[in-house]
N, C-alpha and C positions, 0 to 999 in steps of 0.2 A: 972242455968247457961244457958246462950243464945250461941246458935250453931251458926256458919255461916248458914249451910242451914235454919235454922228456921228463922232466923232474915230477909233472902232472901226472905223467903215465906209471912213475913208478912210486908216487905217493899212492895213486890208487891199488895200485897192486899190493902193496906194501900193507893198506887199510884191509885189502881183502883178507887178508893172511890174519891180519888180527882178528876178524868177527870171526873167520873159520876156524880158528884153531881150538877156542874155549870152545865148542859145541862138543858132545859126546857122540859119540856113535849112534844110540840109541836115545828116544825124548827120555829123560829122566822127570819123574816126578817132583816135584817142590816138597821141602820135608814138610812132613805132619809133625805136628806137637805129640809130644810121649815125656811122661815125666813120671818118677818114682816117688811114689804115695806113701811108702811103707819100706822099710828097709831094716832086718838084723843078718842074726848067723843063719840064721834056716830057712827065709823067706824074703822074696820081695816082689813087692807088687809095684805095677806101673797102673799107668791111665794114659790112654792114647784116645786122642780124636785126630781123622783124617776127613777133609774135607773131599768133595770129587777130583777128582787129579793130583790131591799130595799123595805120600808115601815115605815108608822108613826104610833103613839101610838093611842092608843083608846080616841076619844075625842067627846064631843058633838058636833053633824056638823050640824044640825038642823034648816036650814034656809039660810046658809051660799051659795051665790052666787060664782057659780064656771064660768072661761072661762079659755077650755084646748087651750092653744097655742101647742101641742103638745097629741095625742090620747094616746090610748094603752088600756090594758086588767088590771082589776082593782078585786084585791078578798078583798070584805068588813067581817070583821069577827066581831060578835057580842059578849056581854059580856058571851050569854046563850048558846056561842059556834059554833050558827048557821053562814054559811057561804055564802055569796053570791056574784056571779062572774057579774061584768058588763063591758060593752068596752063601750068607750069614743071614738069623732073623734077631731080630728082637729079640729078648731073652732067652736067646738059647746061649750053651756053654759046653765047654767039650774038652776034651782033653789033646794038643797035640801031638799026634803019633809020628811026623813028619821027622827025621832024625839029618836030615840033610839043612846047611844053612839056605835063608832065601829071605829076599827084598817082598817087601807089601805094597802095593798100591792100589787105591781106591779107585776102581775103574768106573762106577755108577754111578748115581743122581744124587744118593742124597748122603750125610753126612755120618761116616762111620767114627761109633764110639764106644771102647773096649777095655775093660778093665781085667788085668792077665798077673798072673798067679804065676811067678817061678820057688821053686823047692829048690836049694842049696843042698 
């Protein structure tokens, strides 16, 4: 026979298991907007803006020509967990040498926006 209090006790338990389970391990960022501008056989361009705390998924970036119209403070995370923070300015542009895939997120104050150049 099931009691109210027991049925209480294992309603909440039962609740706890659910808000804990969807959390990740680590905070994951909210996705950032990135959408593709330009698209054939030998090129395609995106436009990404990330607000402070979004972020995009782990992807290979390896070659892919960047120009930030917009700077900010940038934490790259790698598949082997390792993290690394760099800051962007204002029109600058550069070429990614990075040949490992890895996540982006806007770790700084103000609003990062980036328009990136991949070669097919």
């Amino acid at each position: 026979m099931i009691t109210f209090n027991g049925f209480s006790c294992s309603a909440i338990i039962l609740m706890s298991f659910a808000f804990i389970a969807p959390l990740p391990a680590g905070a994951q960022p909210k996705p950032g907007m990135s959408k593709t501008v330009f698209e054939n056989d030998k090129v395609a361009v995106l436009d990404s803006v990330l607000k402070p705390g979004e972020g995009l998924p782990s992807s290979d970036r390896g070659g892919m020509i960047y120009y930030y119209l917009s700077g900010g403070k940038v934490e790259r995370t790698f598949a082997d967990g390792t993290k690394e923070t760099v800051t962007r300015k204002s029109g600058q542009s550069l070429v990614n040498s990075e040949k490992r895939p890895y996540s982006v997120a806007n770790t700084g104050s103000t609003t990062l926006h980036v328009i990136s150049i991949k070669l097919k």
